[in-house]
C-alpha positions in Angstrom: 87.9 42.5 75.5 87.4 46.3 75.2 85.5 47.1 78.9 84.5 51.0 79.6 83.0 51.0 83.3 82.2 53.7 85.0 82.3 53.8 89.2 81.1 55.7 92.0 77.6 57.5 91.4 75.0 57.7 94.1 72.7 59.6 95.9 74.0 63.2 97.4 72.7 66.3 99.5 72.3 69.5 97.1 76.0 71.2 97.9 77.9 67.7 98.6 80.2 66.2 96.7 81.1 62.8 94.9 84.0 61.5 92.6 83.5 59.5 89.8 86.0 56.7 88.5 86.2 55.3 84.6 89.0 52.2 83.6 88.9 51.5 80.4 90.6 48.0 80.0 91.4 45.5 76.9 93.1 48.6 74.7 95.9 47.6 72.1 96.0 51.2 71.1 96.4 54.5 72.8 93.1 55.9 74.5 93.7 59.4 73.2 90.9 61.1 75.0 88.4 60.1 77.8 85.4 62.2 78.8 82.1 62.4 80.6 78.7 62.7 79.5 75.5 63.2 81.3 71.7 63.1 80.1 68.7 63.7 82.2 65.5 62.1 81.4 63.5 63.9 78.5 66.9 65.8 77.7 70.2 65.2 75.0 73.1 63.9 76.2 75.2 66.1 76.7 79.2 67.0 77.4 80.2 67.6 81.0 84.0 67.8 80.9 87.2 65.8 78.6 90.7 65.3 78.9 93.5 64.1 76.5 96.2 62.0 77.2 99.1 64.0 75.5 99.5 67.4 77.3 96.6 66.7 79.6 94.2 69.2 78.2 90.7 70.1 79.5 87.9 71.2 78.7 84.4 71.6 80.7 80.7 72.7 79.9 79.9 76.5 81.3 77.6 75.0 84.0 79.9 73.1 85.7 83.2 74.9 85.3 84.5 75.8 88.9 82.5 73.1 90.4 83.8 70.0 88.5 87.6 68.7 87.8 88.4 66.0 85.6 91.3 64.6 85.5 93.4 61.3 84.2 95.8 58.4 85.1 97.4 57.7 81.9 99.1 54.6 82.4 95.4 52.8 84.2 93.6 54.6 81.1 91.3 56.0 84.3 89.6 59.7 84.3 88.1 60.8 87.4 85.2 63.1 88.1 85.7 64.7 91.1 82.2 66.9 91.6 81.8 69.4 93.8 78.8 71.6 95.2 76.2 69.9 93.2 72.9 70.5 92.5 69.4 69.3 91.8 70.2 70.1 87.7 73.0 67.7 87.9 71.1 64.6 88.3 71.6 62.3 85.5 73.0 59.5 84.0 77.1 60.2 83.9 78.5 58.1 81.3 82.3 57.8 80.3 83.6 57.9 77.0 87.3 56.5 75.8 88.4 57.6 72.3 91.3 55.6 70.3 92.3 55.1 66.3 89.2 57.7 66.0 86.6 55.2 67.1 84.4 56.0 70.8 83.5 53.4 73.6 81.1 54.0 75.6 80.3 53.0 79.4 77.1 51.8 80.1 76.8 54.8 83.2 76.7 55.5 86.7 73.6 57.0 88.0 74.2 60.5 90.3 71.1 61.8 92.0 71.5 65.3 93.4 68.2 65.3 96.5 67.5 66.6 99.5 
C-alpha cells in the first residue's frame, strides 16, 4: 500500500532547468521528512537536499545550494525538486526518500542526465 514515486527526470542542456515531483501514497502515519538523493555510477549515494513537514525546514548539500529548492505539499505528502542551472556533475539517479515512525521509504528514482 506504501508507494514512494518519483516524477519528472529527463534529459537537459548544461544551464537548463527541470523540476522533480515525489507523492508518497498509502501513509497511516505522518511523513515527517521527505528528501532527495542522487548517486552517479561508480559513486555513494549521496544527500542533495531535505525538508520536514513541521516548520518546513531545509537543508541542502554545498554543491547545489543556490541552484536547487526543495520544497513540500504537506497535505499530498509531495516534495518538489525544482533544479536550476545544472550541470554535467549532476547527472545521476535522483531518488526520493519519505521518513515516518523512524522507518525510510524509498522511490525506486528518476533518471536526470545533464548533456550537451
Amino acid at each position: 500500500q506504501v508507494q514512494v514515486a518519483e516524477s519528472g527526470g529527463g534529459l537537459v542542456q548544461p544551464g537548463g532547468s527541470l523540476r522533480l515531483s515525489c507523492a508518497a501514497s498509502g501513509f497511516i502515519f505522518t511523513v515527517d521528512y521527505m528528501s532527495w538523493y542522487r548517486q552517479a555510477p561508480g559513486k555513494e549515494r549521496e544527500l542533495v537536499a531535505g525538508i520536514s513537514r513541521v516548520g518546513g525546514g531545509t537543508n541542502y548539500a554545498d554543491s547545489v545550494k543556490g541552484r536547487f529548492i526543495i520544497s513540500r505539499d504537506n497535505f499530498q505528502n509531495t516534495v518538489y525538486l525544482q533544479m536550476n542551472s545544472l550541470k554535467p556533475e549532476d547527472t545521476a539517479v535522483y531518488y526520493c526518500l519519505a521518513s515516518a515512525r523512524g522507518r525510510d521509504y524509498w522511490g525506486q528514482g528518476t533518471q536526470v542526465t545533464v548533456s550537451s
